[in-house]
C-alpha positions as CSV (number, residue, x, y, z in Angstrom):
1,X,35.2,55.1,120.5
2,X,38.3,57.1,121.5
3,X,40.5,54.1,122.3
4,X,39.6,52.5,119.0
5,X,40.6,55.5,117.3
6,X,44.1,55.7,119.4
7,X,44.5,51.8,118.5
8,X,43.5,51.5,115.1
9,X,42.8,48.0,113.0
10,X,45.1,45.8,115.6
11,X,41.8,46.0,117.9
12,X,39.4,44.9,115.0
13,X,38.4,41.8,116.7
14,X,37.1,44.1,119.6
15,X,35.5,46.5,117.9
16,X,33.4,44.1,116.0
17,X,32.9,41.9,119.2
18,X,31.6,45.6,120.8
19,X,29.6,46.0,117.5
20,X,27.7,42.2,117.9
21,X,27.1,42.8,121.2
22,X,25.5,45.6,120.6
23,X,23.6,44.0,117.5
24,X,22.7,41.1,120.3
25,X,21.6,42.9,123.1
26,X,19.0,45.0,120.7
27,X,17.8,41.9,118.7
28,X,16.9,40.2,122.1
29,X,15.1,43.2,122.9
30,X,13.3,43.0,119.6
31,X,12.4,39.8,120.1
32,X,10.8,40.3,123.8
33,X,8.7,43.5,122.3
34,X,7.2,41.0,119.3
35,X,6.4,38.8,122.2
36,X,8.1,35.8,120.7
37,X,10.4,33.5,122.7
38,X,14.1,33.4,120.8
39,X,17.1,33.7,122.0
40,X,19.6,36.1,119.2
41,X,22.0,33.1,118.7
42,X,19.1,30.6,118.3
43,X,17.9,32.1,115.0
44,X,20.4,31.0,112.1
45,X,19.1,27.3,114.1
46,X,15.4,28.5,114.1
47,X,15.3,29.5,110.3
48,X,16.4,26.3,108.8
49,X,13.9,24.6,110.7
50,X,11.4,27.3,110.2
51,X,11.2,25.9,106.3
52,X,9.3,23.3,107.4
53,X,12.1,20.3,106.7
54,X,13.3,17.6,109.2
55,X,16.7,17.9,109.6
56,X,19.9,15.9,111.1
57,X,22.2,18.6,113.3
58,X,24.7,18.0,111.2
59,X,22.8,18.9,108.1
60,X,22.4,21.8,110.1
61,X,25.5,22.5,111.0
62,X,26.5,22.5,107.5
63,X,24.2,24.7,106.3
64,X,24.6,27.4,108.6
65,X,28.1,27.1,108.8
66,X,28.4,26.2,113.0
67,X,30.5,23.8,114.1
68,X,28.3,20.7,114.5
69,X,28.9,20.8,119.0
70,X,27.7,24.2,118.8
71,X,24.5,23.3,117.1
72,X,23.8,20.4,119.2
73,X,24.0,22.6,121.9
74,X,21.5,24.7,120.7
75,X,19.3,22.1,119.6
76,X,19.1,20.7,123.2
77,X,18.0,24.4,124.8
78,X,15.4,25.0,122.2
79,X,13.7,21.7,123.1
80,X,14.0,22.7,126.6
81,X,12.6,25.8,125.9
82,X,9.9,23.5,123.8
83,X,10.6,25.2,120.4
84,X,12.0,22.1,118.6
85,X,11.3,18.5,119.2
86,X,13.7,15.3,118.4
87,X,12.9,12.0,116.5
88,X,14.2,8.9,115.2
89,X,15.0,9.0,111.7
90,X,12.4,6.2,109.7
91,X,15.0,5.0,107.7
92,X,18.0,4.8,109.5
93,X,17.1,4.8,113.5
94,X,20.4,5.6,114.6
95,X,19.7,9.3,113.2
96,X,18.0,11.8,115.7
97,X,15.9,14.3,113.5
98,X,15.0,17.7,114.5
99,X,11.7,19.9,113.3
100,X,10.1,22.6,115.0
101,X,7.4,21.9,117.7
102,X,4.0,23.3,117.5
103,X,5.5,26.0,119.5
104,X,7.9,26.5,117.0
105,X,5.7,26.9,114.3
106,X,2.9,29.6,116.3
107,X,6.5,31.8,116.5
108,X,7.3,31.3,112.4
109,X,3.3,32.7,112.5
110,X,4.4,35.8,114.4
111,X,7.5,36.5,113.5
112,X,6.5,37.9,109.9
113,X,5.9,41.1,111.4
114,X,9.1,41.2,113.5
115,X,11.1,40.4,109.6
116,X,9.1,42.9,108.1
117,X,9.7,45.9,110.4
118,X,13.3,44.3,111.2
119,X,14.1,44.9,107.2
120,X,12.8,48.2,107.1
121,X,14.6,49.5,109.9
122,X,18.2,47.8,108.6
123,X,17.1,49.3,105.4
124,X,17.1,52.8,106.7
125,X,20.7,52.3,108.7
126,X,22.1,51.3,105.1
127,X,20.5,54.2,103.6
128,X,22.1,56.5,106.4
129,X,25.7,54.8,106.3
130,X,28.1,55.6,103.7
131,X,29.3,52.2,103.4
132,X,27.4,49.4,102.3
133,X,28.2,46.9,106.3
134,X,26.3,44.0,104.3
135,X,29.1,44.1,101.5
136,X,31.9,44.7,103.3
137,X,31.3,41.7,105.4
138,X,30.6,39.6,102.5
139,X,33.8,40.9,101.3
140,X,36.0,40.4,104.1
141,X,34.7,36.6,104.8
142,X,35.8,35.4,101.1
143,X,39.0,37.4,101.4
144,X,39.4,35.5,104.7
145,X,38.6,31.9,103.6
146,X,41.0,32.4,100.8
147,X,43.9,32.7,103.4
148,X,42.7,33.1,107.1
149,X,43.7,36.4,108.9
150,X,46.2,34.1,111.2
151,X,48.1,32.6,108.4
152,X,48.4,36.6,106.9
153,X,49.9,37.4,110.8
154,X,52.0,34.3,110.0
155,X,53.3,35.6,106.5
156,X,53.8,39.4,107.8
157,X,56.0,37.8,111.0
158,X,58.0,35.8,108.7
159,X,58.7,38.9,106.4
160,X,59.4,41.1,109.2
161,X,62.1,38.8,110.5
162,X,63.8,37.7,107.5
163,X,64.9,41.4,107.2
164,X,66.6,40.5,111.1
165,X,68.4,37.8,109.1
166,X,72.2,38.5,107.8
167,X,74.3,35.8,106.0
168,X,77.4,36.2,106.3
169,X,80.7,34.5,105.1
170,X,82.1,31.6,107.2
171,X,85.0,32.8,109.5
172,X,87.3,29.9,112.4
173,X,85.1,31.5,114.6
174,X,82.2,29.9,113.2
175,X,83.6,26.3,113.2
176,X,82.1,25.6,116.4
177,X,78.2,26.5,115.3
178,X,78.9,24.8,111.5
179,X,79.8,21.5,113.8
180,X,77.3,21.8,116.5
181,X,74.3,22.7,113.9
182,X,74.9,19.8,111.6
183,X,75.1,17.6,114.7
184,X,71.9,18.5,115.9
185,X,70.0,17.8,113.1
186,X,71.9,14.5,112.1
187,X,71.6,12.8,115.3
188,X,68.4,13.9,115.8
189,X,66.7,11.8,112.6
190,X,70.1,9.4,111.2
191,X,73.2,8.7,113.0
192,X,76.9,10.9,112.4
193,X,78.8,9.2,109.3
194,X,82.2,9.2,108.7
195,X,81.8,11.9,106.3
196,X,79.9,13.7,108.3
197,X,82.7,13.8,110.3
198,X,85.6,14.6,107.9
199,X,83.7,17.9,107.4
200,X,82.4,18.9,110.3
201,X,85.8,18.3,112.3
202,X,87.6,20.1,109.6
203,X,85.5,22.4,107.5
204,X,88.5,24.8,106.3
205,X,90.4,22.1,105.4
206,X,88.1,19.4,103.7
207,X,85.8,22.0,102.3
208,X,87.4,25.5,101.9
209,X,91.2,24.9,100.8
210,X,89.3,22.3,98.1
211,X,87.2,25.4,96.4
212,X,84.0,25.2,98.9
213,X,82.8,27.6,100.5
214,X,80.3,28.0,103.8
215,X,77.7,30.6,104.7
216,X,76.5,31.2,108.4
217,X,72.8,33.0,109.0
218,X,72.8,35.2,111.5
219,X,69.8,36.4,113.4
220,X,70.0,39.8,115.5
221,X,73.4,39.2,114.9
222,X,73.8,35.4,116.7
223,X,74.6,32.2,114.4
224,X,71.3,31.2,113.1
225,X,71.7,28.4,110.4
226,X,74.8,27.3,107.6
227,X,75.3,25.6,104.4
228,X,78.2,24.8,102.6
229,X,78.8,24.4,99.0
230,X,81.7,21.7,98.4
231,X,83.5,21.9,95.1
232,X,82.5,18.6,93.1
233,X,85.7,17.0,90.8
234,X,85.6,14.9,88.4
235,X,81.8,14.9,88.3
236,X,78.5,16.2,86.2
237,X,77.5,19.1,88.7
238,X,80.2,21.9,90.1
239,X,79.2,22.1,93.6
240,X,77.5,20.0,96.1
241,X,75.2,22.2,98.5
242,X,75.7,20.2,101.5
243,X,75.6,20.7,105.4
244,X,72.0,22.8,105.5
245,X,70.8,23.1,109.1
246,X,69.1,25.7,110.7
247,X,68.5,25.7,115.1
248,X,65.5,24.7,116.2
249,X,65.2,27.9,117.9
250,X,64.8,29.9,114.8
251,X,62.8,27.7,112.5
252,X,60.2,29.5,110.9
253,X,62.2,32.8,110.1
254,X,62.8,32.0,106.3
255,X,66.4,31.1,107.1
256,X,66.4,28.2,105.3
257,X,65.0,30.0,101.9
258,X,67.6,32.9,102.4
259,X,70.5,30.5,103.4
260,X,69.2,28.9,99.9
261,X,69.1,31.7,97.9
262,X,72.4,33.2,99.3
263,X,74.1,29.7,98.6
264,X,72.7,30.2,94.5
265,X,74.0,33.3,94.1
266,X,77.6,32.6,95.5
267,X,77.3,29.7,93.6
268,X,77.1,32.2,90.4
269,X,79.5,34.3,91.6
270,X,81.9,30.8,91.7
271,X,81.0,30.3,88.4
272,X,79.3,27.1,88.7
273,X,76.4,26.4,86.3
274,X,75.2,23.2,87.9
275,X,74.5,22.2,91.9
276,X,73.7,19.0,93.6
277,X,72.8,17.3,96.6
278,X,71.9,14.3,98.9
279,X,69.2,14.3,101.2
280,X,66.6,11.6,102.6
281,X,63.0,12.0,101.9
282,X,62.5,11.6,105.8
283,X,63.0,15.1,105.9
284,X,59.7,16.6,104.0
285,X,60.4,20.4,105.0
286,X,63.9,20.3,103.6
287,X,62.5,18.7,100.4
288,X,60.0,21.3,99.9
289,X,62.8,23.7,100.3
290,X,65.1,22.7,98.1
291,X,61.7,22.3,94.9
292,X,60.7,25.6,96.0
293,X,64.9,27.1,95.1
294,X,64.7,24.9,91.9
295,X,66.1,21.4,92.6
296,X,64.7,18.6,90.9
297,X,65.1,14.5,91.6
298,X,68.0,13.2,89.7
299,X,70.1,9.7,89.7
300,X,73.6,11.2,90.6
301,X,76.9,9.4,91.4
302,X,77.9,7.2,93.9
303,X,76.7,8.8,97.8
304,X,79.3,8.3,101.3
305,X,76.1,8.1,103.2
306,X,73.9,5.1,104.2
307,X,71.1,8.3,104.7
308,X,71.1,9.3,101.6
309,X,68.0,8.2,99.4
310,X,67.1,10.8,97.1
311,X,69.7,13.2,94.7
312,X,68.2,16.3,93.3
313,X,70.4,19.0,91.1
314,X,69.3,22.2,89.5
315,X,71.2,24.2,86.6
316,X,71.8,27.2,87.1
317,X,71.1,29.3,84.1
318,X,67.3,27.8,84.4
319,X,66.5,30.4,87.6
C-alpha cells in the first residue's frame, strides 16, 4: 500500500489490477466452499445462460460486453468442463447455439445460496466503506466511454507540448528550413511547381519585399513548422496564407493550429480583413485545419498550380 501512496493515480491501472486479483482469488475460493464448479471469469458467461435462453456467442458477447474471441474461448472450457453444451441453430444451421448442460443447470440450483450470502457480505463492505465502489465504477466507465482515458493522455501530451512550441518571425537564417519544409511535403503527395519554386528559392524577395510575411515554429528551440502570408494585389482577399508545412518529426504537437492562429493574428496586426488559400483536398488533415481556424470553400481567382483543387477564405472580423 506504501508504494501506491508514493506513486499516486499514474499507477491506477495497478492498483485496480491488485484490487481484482484480490476480488478473483476470494470468489474462486467462494465458489470451491459452495461446492459448485465455476471458474471467477466464467460467470458474466454462466449468467446469461443461466436464464434459461439459447444463445449465439456473439449475442453473448454483446450482452456482456466481451470481445466476441474472448467468449468463444470461454464457451469452449465450459463445455470441456461439461457445464454448457453446443448445437446447431434450427433455422439457420450455420449458427452454433449455446445453453447450459444439465450440469449447468444442477449449479444455477445451488448457487442461490452462494448469491444470497455473496450479497449480504458485499452489502456489509459497502456499509463499512465511505465511498459508494459500485458508483464510482459506474461513474468512471461512462466518463470513460465518453472519451477513453488514452485519448485524455493524448489531449494532456498535446497541451503539454504546445507550451514547448515558440513562433517566431522569419529571419535569412531560416531560408533553408522554409525551403526544405515545403519540399518535403510537396514532393511527398504532388510534384514542385514553378511557383513553388519562385518562393521557396527566394522567399525575402518574392514574398517579404512584396508585403508578406513568414512565421517559423520552433520546438525546444529547433525549426519546427512555417507559413507564410503573401500580400494579394489587385484581388478580393489581402493575404494569401500559403507555404504551411510542419516536419514529420513533430506532427501531432499542435503546430499546425498555433502556426494557424499566429498567422491570423499577424494578419490583424497587417491590417488585412480577409485571407485566402489553395490547397488540394488530398490532404484531409490540412483541410480540417484550416475549418477548425475559420476557412470556408470559396470559388477564388485564377490558381499557378495544377495541385490546387479547392479555395477556401475566411474574413477576418467573423473570428
Amino acid at each position: 500500500m506504501e508504494f501506491f501512496n508514493q506513486i499516486g493515480k499514474v499507477a491506477l491501472g495497478s492498483r485496480l489490477r491488485r484490487l481484482t486479483e484480490k476480488i478473483t482469488e476470494d470468489a474462486a475460493q467462494i465458489y470451491r466452499l459452495y461446492r459448485i464448479e465455476l471458474q471467477p471469469k466464467w460467470f458474466p458467461v454462466y449468467y446469461v445462460l443461466s436464464q434459461g435462453e439459447l444463445k449465439t456467442i456473439t449475442a453473448i458477447a454483446r450482452e456482456i460486453g466481451h470481445s466476441h474471441p474472448s467468449v468463444s474461448k470461454i464457451i469452449r472450457e465450459m463445455v470441456k468442463s461439461g457445464l454448457v453444451v453446443e448445437e446447431k441453430d434450427v433455422t439457420d444451421g450455420r449458427r452454433n447455439m449455446v445453453r447450459l448442460s444439465e450440469k449447468g443447470q444442477e449449479v444455477t440450483a445451488k448457487i442461490q445460496r452462494q448469491y444470497q450470502d455473496v450479497s449480504s457480505a458485499l452489502e456489509e463492505v459497502s456499509a463499512q466503506a465511505t465511498h459508494d465502489l459500485w458508483k464510482a465504477v459506474e461513474e468512471w466507465e461512462f466518463l470513460l466511454e465518453q472519451k477513453s482515458l488514452l485519448r485524455r493522455v493524448q489531449e494532456q501530451q498535446k497541451q503539454r507540448e504546445s507550451r514547448q512550441v515558440q513562433v517566431v518571425d522569419y529571419t535569412p537564417p531560416y531560408a533553408a528550413v522554409f525551403k526544405a519544409l515545403n519540399e518535403e511535403w510537396i514532393s511527398t503527395y504532388f510534384k514542385l511547381e514553378e511557383a513553388d519554386h519562385r518562393a521557396l528559392d527566394n522567399p525575402e524577395g518574392y514574398i517579404l519585399a512584396k508585403g508578406g510575411h513568414i512565421l517559423v515554429a520552433l520546438y525546444e528551440g529547433e525549426p519546427a513548422g512555417v507559413c507564410a502570408l503573401l500580400k494579394m494585389e489587385d484581388s478580393a482577399y489581402d493575404y494569401e496564407l500559403a507555404k504551411m508545412a510542419v516536419s514529420p518529426r513533430f506532427q501531432g504537437k499542435n503546430i499546425g493550429w498555433l502556426l494557424g492562429q499566429a498567422a491570423l493574428q499577424k494578419a490583424r496586426s497587417l491590417g488585412a480583413k480577409t485571407l485566402y488559400l489553395e490547397s488540394n483536398t488530398l490532404l484531409k488533415p490540412a483541410i480540417g485545419l484550416y475549418q477548425k481556424l475559420g476557412f470556408k470553400k470559396v470559388v477564388g481567382p485564377a490558381t499557378p498550380y495544377q495541385r490546387c483543387n479547392i479555395q477556401m477564405a475566411l474574413t477576418l472580423d467573423e473570428q
